[in-house]
KELO-134170 format. One record per residue (C-alpha): x, y, z; residue in one letter. Coordinates in nm, 4 decimals, always signed. Layout:
N
<dofi xx="X" yy="Y" zz="Z" guvo="A"/>
...
***
This chain:
232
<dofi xx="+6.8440" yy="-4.9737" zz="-2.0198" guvo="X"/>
<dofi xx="+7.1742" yy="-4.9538" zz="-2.1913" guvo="X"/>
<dofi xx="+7.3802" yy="-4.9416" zz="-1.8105" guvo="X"/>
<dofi xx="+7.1330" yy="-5.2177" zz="-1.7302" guvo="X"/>
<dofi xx="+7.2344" yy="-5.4609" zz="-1.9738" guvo="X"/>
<dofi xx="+7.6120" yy="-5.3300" zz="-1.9043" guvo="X"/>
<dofi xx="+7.5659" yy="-5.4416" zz="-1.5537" guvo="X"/>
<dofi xx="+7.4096" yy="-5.7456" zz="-1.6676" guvo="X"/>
<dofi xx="+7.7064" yy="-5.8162" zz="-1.9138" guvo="X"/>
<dofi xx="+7.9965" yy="-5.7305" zz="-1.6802" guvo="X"/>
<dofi xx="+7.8478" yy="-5.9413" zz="-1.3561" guvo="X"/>
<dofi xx="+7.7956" yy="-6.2188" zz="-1.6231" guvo="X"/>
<dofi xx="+8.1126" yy="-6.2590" zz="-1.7610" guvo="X"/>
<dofi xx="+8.3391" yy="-6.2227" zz="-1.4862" guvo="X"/>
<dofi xx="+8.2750" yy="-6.5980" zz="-1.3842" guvo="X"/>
<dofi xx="+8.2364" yy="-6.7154" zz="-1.7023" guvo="X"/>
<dofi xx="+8.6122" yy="-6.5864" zz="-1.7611" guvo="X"/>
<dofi xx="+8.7237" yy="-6.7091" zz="-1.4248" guvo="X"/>
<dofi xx="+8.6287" yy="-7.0355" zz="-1.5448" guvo="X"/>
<dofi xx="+8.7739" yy="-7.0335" zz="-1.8432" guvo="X"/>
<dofi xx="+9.0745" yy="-6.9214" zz="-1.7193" guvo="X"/>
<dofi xx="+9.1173" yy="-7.2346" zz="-1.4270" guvo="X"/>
<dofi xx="+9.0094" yy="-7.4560" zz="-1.6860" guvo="X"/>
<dofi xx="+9.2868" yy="-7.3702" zz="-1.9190" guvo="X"/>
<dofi xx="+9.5574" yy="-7.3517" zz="-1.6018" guvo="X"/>
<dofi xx="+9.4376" yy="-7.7122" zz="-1.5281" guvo="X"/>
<dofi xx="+9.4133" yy="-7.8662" zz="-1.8167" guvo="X"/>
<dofi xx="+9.7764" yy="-7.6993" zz="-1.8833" guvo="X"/>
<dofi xx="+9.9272" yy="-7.8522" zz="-1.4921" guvo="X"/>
<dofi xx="+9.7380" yy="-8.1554" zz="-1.6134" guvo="X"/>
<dofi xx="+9.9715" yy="-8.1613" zz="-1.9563" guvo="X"/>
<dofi xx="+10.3253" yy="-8.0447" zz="-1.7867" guvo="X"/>
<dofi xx="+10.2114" yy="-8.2943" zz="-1.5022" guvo="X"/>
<dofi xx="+10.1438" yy="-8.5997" zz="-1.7128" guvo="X"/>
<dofi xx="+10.4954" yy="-8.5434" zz="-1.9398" guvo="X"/>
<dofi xx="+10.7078" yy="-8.5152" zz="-1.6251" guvo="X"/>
<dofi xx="+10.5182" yy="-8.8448" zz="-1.5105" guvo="X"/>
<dofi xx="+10.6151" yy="-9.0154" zz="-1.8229" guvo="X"/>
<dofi xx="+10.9633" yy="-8.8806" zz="-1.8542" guvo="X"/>
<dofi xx="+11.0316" yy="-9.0257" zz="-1.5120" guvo="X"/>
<dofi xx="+10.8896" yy="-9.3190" zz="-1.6096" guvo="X"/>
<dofi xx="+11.1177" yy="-9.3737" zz="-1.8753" guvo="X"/>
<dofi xx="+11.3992" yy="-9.2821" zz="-1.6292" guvo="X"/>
<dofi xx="+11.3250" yy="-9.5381" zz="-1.3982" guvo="X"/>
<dofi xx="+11.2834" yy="-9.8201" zz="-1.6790" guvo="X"/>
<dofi xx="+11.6027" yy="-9.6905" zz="-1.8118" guvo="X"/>
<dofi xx="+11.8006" yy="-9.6791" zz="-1.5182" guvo="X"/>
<dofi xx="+11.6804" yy="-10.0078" zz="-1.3712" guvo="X"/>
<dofi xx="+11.7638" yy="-10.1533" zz="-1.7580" guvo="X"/>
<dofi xx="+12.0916" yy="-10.0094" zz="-1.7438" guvo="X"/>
<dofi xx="+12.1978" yy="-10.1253" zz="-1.4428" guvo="X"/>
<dofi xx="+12.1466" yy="-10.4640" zz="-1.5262" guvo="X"/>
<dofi xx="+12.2220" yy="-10.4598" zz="-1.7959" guvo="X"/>
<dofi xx="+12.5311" yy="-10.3613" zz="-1.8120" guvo="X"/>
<dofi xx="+12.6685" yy="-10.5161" zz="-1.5077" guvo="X"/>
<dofi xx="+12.9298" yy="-10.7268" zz="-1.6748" guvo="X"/>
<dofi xx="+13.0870" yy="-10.4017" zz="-1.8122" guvo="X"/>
<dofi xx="+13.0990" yy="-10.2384" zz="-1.4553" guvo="X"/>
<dofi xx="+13.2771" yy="-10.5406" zz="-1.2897" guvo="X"/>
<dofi xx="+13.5398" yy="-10.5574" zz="-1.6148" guvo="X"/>
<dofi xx="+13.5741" yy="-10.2052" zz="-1.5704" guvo="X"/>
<dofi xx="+13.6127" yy="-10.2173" zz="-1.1962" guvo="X"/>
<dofi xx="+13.8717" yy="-10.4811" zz="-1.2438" guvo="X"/>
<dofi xx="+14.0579" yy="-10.3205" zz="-1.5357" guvo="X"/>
<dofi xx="+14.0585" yy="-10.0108" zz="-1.2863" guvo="X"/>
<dofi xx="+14.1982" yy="-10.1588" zz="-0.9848" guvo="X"/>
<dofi xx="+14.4545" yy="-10.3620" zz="-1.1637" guvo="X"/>
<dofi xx="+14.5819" yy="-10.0685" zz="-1.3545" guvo="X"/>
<dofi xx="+14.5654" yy="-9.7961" zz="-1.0441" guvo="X"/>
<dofi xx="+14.4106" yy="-9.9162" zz="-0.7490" guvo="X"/>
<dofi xx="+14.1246" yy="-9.7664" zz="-0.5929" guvo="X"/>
<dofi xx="+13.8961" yy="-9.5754" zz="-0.5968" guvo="X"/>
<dofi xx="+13.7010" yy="-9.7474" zz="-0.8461" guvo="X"/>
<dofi xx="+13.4337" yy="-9.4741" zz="-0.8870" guvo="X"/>
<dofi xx="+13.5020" yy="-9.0759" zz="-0.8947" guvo="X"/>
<dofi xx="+13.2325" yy="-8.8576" zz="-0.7267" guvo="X"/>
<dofi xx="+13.2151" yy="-8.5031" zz="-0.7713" guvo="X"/>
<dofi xx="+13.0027" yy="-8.2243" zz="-0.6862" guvo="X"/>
<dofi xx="+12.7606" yy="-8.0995" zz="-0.9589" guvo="X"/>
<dofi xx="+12.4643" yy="-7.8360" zz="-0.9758" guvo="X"/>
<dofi xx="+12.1394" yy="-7.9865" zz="-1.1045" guvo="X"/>
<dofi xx="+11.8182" yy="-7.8029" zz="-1.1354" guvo="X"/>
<dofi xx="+11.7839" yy="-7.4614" zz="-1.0320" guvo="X"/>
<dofi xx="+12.1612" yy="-7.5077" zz="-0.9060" guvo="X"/>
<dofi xx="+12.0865" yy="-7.7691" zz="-0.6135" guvo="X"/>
<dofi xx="+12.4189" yy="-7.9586" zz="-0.6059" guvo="X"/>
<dofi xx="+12.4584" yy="-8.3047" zz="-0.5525" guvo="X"/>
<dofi xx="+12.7333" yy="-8.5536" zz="-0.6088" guvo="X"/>
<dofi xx="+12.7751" yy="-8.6969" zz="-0.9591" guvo="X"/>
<dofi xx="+12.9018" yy="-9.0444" zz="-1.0039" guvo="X"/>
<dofi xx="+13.1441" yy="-9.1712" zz="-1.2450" guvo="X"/>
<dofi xx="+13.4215" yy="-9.4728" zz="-1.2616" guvo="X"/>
<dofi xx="+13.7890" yy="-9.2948" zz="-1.2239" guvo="X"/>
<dofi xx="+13.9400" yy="-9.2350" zz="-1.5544" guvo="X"/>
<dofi xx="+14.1990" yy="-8.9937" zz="-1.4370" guvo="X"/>
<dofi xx="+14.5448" yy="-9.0551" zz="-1.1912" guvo="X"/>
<dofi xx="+14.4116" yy="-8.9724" zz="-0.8105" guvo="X"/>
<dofi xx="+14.5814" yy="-8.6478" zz="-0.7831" guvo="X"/>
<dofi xx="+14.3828" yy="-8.5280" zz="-1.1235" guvo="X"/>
<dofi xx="+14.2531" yy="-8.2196" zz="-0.9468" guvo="X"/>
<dofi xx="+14.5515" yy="-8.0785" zz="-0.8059" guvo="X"/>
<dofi xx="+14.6986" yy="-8.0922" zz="-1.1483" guvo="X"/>
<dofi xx="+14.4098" yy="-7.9440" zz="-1.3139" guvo="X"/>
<dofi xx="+14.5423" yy="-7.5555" zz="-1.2764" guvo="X"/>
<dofi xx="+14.8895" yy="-7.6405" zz="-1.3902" guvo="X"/>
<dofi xx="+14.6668" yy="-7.7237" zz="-1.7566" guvo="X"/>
<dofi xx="+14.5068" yy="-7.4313" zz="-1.7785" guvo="X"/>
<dofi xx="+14.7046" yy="-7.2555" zz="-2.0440" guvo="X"/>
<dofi xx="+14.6171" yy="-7.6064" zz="-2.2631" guvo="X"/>
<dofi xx="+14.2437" yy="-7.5543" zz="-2.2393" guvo="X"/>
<dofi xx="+14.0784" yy="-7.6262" zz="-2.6121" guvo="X"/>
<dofi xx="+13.7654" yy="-7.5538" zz="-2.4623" guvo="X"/>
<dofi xx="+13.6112" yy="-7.2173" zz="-2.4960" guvo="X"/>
<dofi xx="+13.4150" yy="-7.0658" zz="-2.2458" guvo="X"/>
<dofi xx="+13.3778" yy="-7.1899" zz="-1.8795" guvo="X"/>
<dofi xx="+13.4301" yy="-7.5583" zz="-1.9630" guvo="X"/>
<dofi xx="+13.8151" yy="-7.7042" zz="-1.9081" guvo="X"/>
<dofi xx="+13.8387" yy="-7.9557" zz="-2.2095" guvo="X"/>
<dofi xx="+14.2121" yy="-8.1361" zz="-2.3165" guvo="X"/>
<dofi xx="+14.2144" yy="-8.3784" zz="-2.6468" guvo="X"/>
<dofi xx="+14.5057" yy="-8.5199" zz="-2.4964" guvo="X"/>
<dofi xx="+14.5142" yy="-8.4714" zz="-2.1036" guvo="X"/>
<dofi xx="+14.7986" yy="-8.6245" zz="-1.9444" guvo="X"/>
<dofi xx="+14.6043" yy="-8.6981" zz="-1.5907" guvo="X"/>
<dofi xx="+14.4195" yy="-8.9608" zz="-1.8063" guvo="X"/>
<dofi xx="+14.5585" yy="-9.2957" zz="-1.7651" guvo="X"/>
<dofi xx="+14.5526" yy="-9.5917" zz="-1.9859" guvo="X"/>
<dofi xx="+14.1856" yy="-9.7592" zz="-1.9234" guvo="X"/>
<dofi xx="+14.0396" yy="-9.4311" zz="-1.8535" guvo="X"/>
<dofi xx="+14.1370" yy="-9.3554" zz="-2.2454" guvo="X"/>
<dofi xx="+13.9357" yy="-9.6629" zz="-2.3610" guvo="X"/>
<dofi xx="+13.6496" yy="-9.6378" zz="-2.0841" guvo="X"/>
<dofi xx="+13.6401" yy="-9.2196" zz="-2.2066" guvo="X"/>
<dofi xx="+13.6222" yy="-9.3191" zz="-2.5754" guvo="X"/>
<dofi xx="+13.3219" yy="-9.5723" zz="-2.5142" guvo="X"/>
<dofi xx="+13.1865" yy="-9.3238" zz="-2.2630" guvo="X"/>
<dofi xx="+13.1674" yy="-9.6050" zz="-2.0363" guvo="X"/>
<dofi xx="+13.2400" yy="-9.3992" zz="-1.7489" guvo="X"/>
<dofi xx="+12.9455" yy="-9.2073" zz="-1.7815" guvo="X"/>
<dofi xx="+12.7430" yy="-9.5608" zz="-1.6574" guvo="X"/>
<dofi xx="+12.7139" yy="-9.4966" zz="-1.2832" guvo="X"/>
<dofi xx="+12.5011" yy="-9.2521" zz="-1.3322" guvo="X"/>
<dofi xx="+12.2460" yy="-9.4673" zz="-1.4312" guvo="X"/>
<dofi xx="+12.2363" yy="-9.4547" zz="-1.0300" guvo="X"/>
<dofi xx="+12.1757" yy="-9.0711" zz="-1.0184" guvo="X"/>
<dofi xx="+11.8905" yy="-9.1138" zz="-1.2523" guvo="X"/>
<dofi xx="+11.7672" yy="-9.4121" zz="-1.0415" guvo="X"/>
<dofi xx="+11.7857" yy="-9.1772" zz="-0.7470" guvo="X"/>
<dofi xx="+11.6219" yy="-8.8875" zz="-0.9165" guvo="X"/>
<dofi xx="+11.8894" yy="-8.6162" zz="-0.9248" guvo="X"/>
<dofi xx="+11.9430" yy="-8.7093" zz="-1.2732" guvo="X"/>
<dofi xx="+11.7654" yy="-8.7528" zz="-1.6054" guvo="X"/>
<dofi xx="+11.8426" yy="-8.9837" zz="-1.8775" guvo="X"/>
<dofi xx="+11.7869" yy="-8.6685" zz="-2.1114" guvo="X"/>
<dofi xx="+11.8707" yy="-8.3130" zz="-2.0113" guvo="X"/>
<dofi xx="+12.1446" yy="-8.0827" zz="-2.0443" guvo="X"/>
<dofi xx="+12.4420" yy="-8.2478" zz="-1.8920" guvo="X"/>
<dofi xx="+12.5554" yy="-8.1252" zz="-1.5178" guvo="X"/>
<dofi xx="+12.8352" yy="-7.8307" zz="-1.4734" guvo="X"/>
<dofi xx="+13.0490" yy="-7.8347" zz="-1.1492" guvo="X"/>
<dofi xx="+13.0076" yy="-7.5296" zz="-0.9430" guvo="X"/>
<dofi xx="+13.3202" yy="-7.3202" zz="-1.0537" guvo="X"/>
<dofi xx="+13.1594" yy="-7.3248" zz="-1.3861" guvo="X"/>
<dofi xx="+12.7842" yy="-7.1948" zz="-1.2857" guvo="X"/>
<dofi xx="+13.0027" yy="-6.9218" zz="-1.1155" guvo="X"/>
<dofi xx="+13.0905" yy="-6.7927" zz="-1.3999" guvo="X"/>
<dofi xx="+12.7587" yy="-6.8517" zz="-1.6181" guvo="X"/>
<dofi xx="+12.5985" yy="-6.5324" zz="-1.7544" guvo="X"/>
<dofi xx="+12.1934" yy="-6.5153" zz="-1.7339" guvo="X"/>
<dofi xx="+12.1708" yy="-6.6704" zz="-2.0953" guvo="X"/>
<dofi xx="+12.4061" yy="-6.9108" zz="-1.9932" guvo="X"/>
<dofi xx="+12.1983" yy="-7.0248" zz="-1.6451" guvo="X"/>
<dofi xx="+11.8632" yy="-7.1400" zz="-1.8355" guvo="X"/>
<dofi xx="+11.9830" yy="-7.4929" zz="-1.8809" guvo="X"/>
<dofi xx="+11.9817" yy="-7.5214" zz="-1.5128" guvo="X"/>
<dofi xx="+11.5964" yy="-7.4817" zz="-1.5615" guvo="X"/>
<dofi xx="+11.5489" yy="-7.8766" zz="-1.6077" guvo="X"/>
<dofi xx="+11.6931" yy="-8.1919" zz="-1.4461" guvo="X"/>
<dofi xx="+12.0539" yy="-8.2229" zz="-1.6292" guvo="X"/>
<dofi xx="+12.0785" yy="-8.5794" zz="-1.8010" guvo="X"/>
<dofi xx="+12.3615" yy="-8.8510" zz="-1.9098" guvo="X"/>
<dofi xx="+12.3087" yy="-8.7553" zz="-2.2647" guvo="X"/>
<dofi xx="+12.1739" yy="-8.4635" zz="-2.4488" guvo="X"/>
<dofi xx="+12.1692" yy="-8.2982" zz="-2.8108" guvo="X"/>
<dofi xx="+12.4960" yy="-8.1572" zz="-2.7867" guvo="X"/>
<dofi xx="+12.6310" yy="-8.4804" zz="-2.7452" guvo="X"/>
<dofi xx="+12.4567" yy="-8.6482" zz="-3.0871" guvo="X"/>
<dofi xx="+12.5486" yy="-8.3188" zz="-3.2347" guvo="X"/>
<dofi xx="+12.9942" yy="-8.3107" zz="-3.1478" guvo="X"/>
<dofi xx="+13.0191" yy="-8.3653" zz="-2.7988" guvo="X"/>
<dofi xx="+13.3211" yy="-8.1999" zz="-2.6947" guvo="X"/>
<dofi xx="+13.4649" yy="-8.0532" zz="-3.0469" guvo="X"/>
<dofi xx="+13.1501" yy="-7.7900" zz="-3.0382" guvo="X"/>
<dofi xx="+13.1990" yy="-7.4837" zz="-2.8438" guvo="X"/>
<dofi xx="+13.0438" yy="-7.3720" zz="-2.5076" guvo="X"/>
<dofi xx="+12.8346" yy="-7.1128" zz="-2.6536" guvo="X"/>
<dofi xx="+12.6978" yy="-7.4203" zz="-2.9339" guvo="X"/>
<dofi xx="+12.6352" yy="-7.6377" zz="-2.6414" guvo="X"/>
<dofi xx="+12.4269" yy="-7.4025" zz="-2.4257" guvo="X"/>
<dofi xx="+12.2556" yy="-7.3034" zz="-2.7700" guvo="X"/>
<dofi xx="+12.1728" yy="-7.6480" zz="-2.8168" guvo="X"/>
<dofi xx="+12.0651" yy="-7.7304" zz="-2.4442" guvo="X"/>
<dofi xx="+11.8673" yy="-7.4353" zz="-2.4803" guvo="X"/>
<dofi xx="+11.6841" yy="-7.5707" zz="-2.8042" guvo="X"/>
<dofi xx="+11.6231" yy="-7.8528" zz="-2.6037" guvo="X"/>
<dofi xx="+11.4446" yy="-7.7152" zz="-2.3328" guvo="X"/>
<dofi xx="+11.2242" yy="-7.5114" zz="-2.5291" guvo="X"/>
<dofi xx="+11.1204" yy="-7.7851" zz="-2.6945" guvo="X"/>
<dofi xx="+11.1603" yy="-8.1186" zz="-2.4988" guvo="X"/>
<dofi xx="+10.9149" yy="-8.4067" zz="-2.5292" guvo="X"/>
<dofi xx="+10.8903" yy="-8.7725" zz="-2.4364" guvo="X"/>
<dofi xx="+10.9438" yy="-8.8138" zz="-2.8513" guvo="X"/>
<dofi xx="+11.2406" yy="-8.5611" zz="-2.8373" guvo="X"/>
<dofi xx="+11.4111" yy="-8.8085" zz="-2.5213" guvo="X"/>
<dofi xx="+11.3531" yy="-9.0720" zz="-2.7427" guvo="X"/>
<dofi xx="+11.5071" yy="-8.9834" zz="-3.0038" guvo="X"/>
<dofi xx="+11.8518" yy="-8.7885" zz="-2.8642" guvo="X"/>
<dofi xx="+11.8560" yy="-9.1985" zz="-2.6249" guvo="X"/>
<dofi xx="+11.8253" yy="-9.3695" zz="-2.9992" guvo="X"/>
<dofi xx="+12.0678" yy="-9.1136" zz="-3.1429" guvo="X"/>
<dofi xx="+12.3380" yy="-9.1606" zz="-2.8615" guvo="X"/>
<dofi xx="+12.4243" yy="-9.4955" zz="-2.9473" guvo="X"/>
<dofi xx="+12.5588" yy="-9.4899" zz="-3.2512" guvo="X"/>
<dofi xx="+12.7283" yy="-9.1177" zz="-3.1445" guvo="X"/>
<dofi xx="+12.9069" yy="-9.3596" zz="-2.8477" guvo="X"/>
<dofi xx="+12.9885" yy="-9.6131" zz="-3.1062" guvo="X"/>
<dofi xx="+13.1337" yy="-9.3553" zz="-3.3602" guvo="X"/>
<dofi xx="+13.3633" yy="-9.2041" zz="-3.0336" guvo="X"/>
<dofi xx="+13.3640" yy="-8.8597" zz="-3.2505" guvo="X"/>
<dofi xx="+13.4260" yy="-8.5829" zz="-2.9411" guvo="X"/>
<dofi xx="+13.4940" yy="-8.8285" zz="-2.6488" guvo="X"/>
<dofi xx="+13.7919" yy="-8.7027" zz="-2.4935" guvo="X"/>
***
């Protein structure tokens, strides 16, 4: 009787548990599906807003560009995005043309620590890319990596290669999401907090990201852009 109603127990509640089990994966897809919906939502609204509305500052910066250096207008580099798939970043030129060849000449001046190469005063910078840095107007093209979906408007902001190369496991989680044109690290210091505070941070962010979070770090960035505390 007893191995009866065992029998009867265990053939019962095998389904029943499958069930619940699907349900609750589901419901869960349903959840991480429906945020990532509305997060790229609010990405394309963004981007599309941005782009308009700010077209007045990309012609005066354009033109303040050329007049002062020439072309190119618009510096694209090579960045890892999610999971490490690269793709090419864009921003407008605030540094002489030959920036990169200078770059290992500088090296001994890094204030950065960690893998990040950061200089308050870097000499490849000219004259509008000081004011276009400060305003963090030259992060504005890439309203058109967000547009195109290799971007974010929120997420932990893109490393070049020859820094991923160097990332330790802890240091490779923020590569989990799509990297963004602003994040908490930049409400939070920008540049004057550390590499180890900034993956700290873009790890806080991941771990607990929401379409409330976004909107709050997007609200938060203004006035941090306006205050120009860590743009350099």
């Amino acid at each position: 009787m007893i191995e009866t109603l065992h029998g009867r127990y265990a053939v019962g509640s095998a389904p029943a548990a499958r069930f619940r089990y699907w349900r609750k994966r589901l419901l869960w897809s349903a959840v991480i599906g429906g945020s990532l919906a509305l997060k790229r939502l609010m990405d394309l609204i963004g981007a599309v807003t941005g782009l308009t509305l700010f077209a007045p500052i990309f012609a005066l910066t354009a033109l303040c560009i050329l007049i002062e250096d020439g072309r190119p207008v618009f510096y694209r580099q090579m960045r890892a995005g999610r999971r490490g798939k690269p793709f090419a970043m864009y921003k407008f030129r605030s540094m002489v043309k030959n920036a990169e060849s200078l770059k290992d000449g500088l090296a001994g001046q890094n204030e950065s620590g960690g893998v990040i190469f950061k200089i308050r005063r870097d000499p490849r910078i000219t004259r509008v890319g000081r004011i276009v840095r400060k305003l963090s107007i030259d992060e504005l093209p890439q309203f058109w990596n967000v547009l195109t979906g290799e971007m974010s408007l929120v997420g932990p902001r893109p490393p070049v290669p020859k820094e991923v190369a160097q990332y330790g496991v802890d240091d490779l989680y923020r590569l989990e999401v799509k990297p963004g044109i602003t994040c908490l690290w930049q409400i939070k210091g920008r540049s004057e907090l550390t590499f180890e505070q900034q993956v700290a941070l873009d790890r806080q962010y991941i771990e607990s990201r929401s379409f409330l979070l976004d909107l709050c770090i997007l609200l938060k960035t203004i006035p941090a852009v306006l205050s120009g505390r860590g743009a350099y």
